[in-house]
C-alpha positions, 0 to 999 in steps of 0.5 A: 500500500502506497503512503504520499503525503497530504496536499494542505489548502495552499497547495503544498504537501503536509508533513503527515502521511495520507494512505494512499488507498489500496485499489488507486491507479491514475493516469498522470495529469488526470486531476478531475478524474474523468480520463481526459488530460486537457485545460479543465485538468489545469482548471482544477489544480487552479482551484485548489491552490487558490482555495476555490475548489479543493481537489479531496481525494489524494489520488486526484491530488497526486494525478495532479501533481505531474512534477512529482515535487509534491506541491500543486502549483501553476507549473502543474497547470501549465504543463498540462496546458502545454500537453494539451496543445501538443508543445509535450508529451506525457513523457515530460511529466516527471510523475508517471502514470501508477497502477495503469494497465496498457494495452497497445496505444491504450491506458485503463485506469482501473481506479476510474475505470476509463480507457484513453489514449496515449494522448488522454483523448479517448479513441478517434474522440471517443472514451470508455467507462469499464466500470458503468460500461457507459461509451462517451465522447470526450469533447476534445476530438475531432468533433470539436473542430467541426462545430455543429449544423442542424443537418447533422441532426437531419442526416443521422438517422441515415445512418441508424441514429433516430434521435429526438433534440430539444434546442435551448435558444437565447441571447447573452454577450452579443452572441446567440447562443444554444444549448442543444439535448439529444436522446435516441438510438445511436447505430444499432447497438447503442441508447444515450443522451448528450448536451452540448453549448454552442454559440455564433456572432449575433448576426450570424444568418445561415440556412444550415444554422451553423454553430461554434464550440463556446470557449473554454471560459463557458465550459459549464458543470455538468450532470446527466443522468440516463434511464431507459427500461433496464439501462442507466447511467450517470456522467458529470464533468466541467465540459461543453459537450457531455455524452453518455452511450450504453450498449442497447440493441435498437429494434427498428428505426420505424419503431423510434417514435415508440421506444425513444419517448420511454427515456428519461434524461434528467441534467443538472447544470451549474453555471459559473456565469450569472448572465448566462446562467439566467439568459438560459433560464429564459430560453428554457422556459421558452422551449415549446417542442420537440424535433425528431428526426426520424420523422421529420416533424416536431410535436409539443413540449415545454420545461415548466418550473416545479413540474419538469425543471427546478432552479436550485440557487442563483447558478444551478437548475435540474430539468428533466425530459421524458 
């Protein structure tokens, strides 16, 4: 059993020993714990040397520490950021990965249960979560440098993928933005959910009705949780895009407007801007359908508080859609 010593609220290792627990593994550099090395990661060790939001679990903190001088400090942050843009590899990390099997180009970090690449993105962008059995997009592939088009929604069914979407559409900053939920089959083997955050210039004006990634700085917490019959799951992250896919035979697409309106998707987000927490409180509240794509038609839904949504303080609302 391996014993470190404990981070204190300024960031440094204390003199007395925390034990490590005896099942830990992590991949270095992974503070959040959710399998992916990128910006959210240096975020967090931000946090926790300025006391805004400590990192509790030792082996997030120990992750976190890739110097390996045990303090948590900007350098940490900084050469995290430095992997993400691909100035270093992780062989540059003095604090190497612990516990972490690997197979051919892949890591499974078995304290997490997630299975990323070499380069901590997932596979071709996409994640898996060997204890929940949950697939997830990682949000730092390819799919984030194509940004979003309603045709993607309206050519996905081609390709066995009926979904229903709900767009949450609003004005904030001098952009439109939109928050966009999916629920729905994903190929044949697959049920899930997915929210992404998207925004464009206000005078933007397409026919394919184009959108943006939003920048880290709107990067929001976070939480789905996903039921359909005998399959469920839950995800949170500090993200723009959350997904969640777990292997679920998809009978017929002639059949989705049947078995898709069986799922639930309950989010939970928390947002770390006012304005824009309270902009999307409108857009919610005006929602008046649904879209379906494997039909091509629209029919009548609405977000109603103290029925299917609830604002839980100045910042943070759970709405569900079933």
């Amino acid at each position: 059993m391996a014993v470190v010593a404990v981070f204190t609220m300024t960031g440094l290792f204390a003199a007395a020993a925390e034990v490590m627990p005896a099942n830990a593994s992590y991949i270095s550099g992974d503070a959040t714990g959710d399998g992916i090395i990128n910006s959210s990661d240096a975020l967090a060790i931000i946090n926790h040397v300025t006391n805004a939001v400590p990192i509790t679990d030792i082996v997030r903190r120990t992750a976190a520490d890739v110097t390996g001088d045990n303090k948590l400090n900007s350098t940490d942050a900084l050469m995290i950021l430095n992997f993400k843009v691909g100035n270093i590899t992780s062989d540059a990390f003095t604090r190497k990965n612990y516990n972490v099997q690997k197979v051919a180009n892949l890591y499974y970090d078995p304290y997490t249960g997630h299975v990323v690449d070499e380069k901590g993105m997932g596979v071709v962008g996409y994640g898996y979560d060997a204890k929940s059995g949950v697939f997830y997009a990682t949000g730092e592939g390819w799919q984030r440098e194509v940004g979003y088009t309603e045709a993607y929604d309206r050519t996905a069914v081609l390709v066995a993928m009926p979904l229903d979407t709900i767009r949450v559409k609003f004005n904030y900053g001098g952009k439109q933005w939109m928050v966009q939920l999916w629920k729905g089959f994903y190929g044949f083997l697959f049920s899930g959910c997915e929210i992404g955050f998207y925004n464009r210039p206000d005078a933007t004006n397409d026919e394919l009705k184009t959108y943006n990634i939003v920048k880290p700085d709107f990067y929001q917490d976070i939480t789905v949780k996903f039921s359909y019959l005998f399959h469920s799951f839950t995800r949170s992250d500090h993200c723009w895009w959350l997904t969640g896919f777990t292997p679920t035979p998809n009978i017929s697409v002639a059949q989705a407007s049947f078995t898709i309106p069986l799922m639930t998707m309950e989010t939970t987000v928390k947002f770390n801007d006012a304005g824009l927490y309270k902009a999307f409180i409108s857009g919610l509240k005006g929602v008046d359908h649904i879209f379906a794509n494997y039909t091509g038609k629209t029919r009548e839904f609405k977000f109603t508080e103290g029925v299917n949504m609830r604002e839980l303080g100045s910042n943070t609302v759970t709405f569900t859609w079933r």
